[in-house]
C-alpha positions in Angstrom: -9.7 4.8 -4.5 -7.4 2.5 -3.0 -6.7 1.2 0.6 -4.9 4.2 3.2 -1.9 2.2 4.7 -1.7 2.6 8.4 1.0 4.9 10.0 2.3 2.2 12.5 1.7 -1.7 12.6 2.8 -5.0 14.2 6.8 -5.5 13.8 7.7 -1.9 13.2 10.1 -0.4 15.4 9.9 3.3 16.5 11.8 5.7 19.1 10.0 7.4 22.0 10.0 10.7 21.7 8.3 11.6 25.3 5.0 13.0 26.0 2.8 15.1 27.8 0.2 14.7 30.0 -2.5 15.1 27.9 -1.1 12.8 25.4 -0.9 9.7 28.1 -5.0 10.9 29.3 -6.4 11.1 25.7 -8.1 7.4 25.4 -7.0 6.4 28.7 -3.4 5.6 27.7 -1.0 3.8 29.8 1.4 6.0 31.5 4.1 6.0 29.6 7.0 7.2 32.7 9.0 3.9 32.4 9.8 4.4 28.8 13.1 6.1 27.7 13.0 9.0 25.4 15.1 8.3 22.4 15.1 4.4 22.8 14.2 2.0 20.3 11.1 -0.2 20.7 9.2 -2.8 18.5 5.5 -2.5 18.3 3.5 -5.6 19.3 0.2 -4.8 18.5 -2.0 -1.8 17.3 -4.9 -1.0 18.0 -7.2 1.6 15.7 -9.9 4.2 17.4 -11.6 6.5 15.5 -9.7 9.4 17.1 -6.4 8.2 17.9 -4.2 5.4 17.7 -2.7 3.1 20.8 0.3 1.0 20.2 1.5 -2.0 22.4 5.5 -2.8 22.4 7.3 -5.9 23.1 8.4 -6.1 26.4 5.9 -3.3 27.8 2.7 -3.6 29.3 0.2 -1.3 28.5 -1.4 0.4 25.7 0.7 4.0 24.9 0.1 6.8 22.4 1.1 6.4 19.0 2.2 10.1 18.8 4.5 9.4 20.8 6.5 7.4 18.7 8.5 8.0 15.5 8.4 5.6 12.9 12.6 4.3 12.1 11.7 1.3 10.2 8.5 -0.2 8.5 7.8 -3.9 8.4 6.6 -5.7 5.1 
């Protein structure tokens, strides 16, 4: 069985596509209200929970949703 390949990781850039309220509470995620839907961002760290997935982005402080992204383009 081989290896399952993350969704997101470190260099990958992905759009905002907004979110609700229960998407920023679930694992205590950052609010996410200074983000711009539809813009561009670059993820600077990831960081795996058993139950969901936070991202950081360059630039941003805090620790936001990963379904709150879309994956545009995949690093190496």
């Amino acid at each position: 069985m081989g290896k399952i390949k993350p969704k997101f990781q470190k260099g990958d850039k992905v759009r905002f596509t907004g979110s609700t309220k229960e998407q920023t509470r679930w694992g205590n995620c950052s609010d996410p209200s200074k983000l711009k839907e539809g813009k561009t961002y670059v993820i600077s760290e990831v960081h795996f929970h058993s139950w969901h997935t936070k991202i950081e982005l360059e630039g941003r402080e805090g620790y936001y949703n990963s379904v709150c992204f879309e994956l545009l383009e995949k690093t190496l």
